[in-house]
ROTIBA-18549 format. One record per residue: residue number from 1; residue in three letters; x, z, y of N, C-alpha, C in turn. Coordinates in steps of 0.05 Angstrom, whole numbers, always signed. Atoms other than C-alpha are relative to their C-alpha. Layout:
BEGIN
ATOM seq type     nX     nZ     nY    caX    caZ    caY     cX     cZ     cY
ATOM NUM  ALA      X      Z      Y      X      Z      Y      X      Z      Y
...
***
This chain:
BEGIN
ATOM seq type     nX     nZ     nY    caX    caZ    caY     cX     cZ     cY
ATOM   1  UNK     -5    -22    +18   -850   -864   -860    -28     +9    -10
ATOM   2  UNK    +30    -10    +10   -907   -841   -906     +0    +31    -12
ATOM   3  UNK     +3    -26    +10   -932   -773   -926    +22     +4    -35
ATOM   4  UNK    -10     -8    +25   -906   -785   -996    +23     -8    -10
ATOM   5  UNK    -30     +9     -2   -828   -802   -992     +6    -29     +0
ATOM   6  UNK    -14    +31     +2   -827   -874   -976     +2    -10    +35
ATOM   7  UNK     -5    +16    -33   -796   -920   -909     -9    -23     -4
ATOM   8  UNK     -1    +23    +11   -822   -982   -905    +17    -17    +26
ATOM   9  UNK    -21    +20    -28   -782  -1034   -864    +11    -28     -8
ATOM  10  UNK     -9    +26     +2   -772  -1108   -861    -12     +1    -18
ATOM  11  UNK    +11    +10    +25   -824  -1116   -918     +6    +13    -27
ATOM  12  UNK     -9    -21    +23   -791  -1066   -957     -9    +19     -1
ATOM  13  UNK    +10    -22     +1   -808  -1002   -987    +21    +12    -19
ATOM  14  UNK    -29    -15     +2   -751   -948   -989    -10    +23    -17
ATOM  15  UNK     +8    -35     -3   -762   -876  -1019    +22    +14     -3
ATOM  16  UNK    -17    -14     -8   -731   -820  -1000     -7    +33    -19
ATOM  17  UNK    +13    -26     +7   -740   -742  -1021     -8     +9    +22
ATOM  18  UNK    +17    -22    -19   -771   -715   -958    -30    -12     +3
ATOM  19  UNK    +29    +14     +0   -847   -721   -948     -1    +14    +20
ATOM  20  UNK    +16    -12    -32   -883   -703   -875     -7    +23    -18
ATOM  21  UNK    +15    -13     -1   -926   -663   -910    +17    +26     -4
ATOM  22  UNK    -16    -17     +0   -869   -611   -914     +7    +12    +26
ATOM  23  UNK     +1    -18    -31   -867   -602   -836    -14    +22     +2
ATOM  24  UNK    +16    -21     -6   -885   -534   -805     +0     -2    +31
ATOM  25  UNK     -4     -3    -31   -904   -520   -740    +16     +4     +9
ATOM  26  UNK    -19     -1    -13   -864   -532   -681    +21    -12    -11
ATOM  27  UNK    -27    +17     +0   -813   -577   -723     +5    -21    +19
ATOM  28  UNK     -3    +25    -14   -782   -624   -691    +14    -29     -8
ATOM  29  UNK     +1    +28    +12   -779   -698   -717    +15    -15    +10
ATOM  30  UNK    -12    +11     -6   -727   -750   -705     +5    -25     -8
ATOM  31  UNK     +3    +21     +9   -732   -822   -719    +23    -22     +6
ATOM  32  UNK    -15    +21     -9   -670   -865   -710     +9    -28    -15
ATOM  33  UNK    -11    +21     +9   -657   -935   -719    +32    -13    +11
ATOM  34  UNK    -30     -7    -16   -578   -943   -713     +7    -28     +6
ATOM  35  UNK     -7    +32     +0   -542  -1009   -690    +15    -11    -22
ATOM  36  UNK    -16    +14    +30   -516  -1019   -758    -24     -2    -22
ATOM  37  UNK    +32     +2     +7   -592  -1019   -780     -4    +26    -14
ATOM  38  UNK    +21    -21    +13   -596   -952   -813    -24    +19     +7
ATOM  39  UNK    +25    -22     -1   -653   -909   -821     +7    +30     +7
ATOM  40  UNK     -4    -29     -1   -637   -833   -798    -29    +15     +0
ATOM  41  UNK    +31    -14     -7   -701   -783   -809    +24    +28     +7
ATOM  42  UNK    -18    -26     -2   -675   -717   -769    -22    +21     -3
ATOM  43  UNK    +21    -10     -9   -726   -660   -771    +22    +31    +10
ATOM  44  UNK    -24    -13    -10   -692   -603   -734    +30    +10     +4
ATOM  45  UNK    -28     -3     +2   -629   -628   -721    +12     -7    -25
ATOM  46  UNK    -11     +2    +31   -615   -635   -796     -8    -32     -7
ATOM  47  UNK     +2    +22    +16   -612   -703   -832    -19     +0    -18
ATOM  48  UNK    +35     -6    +27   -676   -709   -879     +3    -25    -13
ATOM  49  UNK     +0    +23    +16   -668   -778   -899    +23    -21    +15
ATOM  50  UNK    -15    +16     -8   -620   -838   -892     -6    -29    -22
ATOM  51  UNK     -4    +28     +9   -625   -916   -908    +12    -19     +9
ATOM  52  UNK    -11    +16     +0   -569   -953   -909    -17    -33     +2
ATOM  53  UNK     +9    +31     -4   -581  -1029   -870    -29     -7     -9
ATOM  54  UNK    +26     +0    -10   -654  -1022   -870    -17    -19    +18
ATOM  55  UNK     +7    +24    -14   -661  -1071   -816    +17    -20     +1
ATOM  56  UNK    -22    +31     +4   -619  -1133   -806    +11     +1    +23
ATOM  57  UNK    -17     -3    -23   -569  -1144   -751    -20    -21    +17
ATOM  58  UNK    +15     +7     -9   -617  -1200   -742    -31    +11    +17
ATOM  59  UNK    +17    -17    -10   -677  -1165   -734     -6    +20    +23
ATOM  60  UNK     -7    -22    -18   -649  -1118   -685     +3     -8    +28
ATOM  61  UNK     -5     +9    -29   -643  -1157   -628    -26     -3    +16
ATOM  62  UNK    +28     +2    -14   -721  -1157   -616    -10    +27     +7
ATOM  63  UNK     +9    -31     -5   -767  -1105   -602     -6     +8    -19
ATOM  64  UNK     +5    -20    +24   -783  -1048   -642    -24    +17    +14
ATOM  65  UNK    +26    -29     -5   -847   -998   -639     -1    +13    -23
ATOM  66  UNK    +18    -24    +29   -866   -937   -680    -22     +4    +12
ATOM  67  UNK    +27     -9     -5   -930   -925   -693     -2    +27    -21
ATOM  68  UNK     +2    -32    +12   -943   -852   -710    -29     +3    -14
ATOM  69  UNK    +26     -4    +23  -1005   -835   -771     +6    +26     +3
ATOM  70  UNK    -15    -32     -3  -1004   -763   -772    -27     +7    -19
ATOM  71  UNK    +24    -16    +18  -1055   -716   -827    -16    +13    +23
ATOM  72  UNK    +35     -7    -10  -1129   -699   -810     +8    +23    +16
ATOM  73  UNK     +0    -22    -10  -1096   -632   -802    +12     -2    +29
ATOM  74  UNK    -26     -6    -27  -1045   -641   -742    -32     +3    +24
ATOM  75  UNK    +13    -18    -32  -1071   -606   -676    +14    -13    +25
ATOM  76  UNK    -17     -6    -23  -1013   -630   -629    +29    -21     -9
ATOM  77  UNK    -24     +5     -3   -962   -682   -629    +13     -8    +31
ATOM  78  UNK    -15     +4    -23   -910   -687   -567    +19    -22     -8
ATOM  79  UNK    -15    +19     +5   -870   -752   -560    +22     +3    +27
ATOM  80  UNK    -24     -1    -23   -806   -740   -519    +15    -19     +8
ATOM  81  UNK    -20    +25    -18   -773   -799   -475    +26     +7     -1
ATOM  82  UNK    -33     -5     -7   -710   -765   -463     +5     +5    -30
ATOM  83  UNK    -15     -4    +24   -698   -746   -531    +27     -9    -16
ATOM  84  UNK    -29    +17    +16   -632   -758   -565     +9    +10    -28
ATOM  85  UNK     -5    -13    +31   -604   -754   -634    +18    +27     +5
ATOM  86  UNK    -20    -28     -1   -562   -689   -654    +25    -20     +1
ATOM  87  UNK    -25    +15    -12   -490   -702   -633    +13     +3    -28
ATOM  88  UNK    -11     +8    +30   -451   -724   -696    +31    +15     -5
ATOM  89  UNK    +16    +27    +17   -427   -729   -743    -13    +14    -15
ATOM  90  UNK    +25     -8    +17   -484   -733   -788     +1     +5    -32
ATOM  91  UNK     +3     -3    +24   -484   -710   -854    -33     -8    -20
ATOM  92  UNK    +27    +21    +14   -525   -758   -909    -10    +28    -21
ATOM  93  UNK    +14    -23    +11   -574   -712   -950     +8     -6    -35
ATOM  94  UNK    -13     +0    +23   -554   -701  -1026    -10    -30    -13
ATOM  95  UNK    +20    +31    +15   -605   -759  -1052     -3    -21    +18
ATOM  96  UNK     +1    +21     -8   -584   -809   -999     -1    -23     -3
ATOM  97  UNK     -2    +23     +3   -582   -863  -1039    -28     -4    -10
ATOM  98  UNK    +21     -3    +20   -649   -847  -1073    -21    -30    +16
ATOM  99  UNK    +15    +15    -14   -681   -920  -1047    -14    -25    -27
ATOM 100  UNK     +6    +16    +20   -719   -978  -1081    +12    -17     +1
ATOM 101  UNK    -16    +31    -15   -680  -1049  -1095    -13    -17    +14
ATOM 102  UNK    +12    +14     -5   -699  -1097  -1056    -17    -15    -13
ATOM 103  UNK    +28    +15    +14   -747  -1129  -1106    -14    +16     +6
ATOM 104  UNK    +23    -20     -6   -787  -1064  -1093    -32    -16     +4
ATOM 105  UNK    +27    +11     -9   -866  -1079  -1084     +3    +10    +33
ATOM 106  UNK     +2     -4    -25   -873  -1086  -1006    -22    +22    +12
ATOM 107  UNK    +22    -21     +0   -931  -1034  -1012    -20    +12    -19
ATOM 108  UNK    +12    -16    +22   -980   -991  -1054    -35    -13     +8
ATOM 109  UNK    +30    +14     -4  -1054  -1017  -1057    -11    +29    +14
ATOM 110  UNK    +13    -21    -11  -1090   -973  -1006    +19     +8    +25
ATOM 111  UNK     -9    -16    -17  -1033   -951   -966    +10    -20    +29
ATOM 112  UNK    -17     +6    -26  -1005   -959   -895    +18     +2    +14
ATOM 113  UNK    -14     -4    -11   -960   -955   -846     +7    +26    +20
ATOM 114  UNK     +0    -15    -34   -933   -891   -801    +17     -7    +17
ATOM 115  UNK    -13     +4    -16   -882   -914   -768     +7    -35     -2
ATOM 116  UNK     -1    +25     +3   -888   -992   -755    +25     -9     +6
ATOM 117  UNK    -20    +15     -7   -817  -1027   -741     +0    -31     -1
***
């Protein structure tokens, strides 16, 4: 997930309408990859973003890591083990479809990754 509304995943590059840079202190962030490959972004409790089959049924059977980028500004992030999604069901955010087609460019000259899958 990047500061400026995009997912990238499997070589793709998604966008969404939420951007990090819209967190306030003390939110709380929620990152799920579902077994039907979607993308859920929760930030307290609420649905922020969704991408439909995002990963592959293939893909899913290996491992996965996020890797967290966070702005110059952040003071303090906490990564919770127990954590679990909000209990369902989930409601998709008005512009859930808002994604690129898969031809999309796989990335922007300059940019990176925050959350690696």
């Amino acid at each position: 997930i990047r500061y400026w509304g995009r997912i990238f995943c499997g070589g793709k590059e998604y966008r969404i309408n939420w951007k990090a840079d819209e967190l306030q202190h003390s939110d709380r962030v929620g990152f799920l990859l579902a077994d039907t490959g979607d993308i859920i972004l929760f930030v307290n409790g609420a649905v922020q973003a969704w991408v439909d089959g995002a990963a592959t049924p293939e893909s899913l059977q290996g491992d996965w890591y996020a890797v967290l980028d966070v702005f110059g500004a952040t003071t303090c992030v906490e990564l919770d083990p127990a954590a679990q999604p909000p209990g369902k069901p989930w409601e998709r955010p008005a512009a859930a479809h808002n994604w690129s087609p898969p031809e999309s460019p796989t990335s922007s000259a300059g940019s990176h990754l925050s959350f690696l899958l």
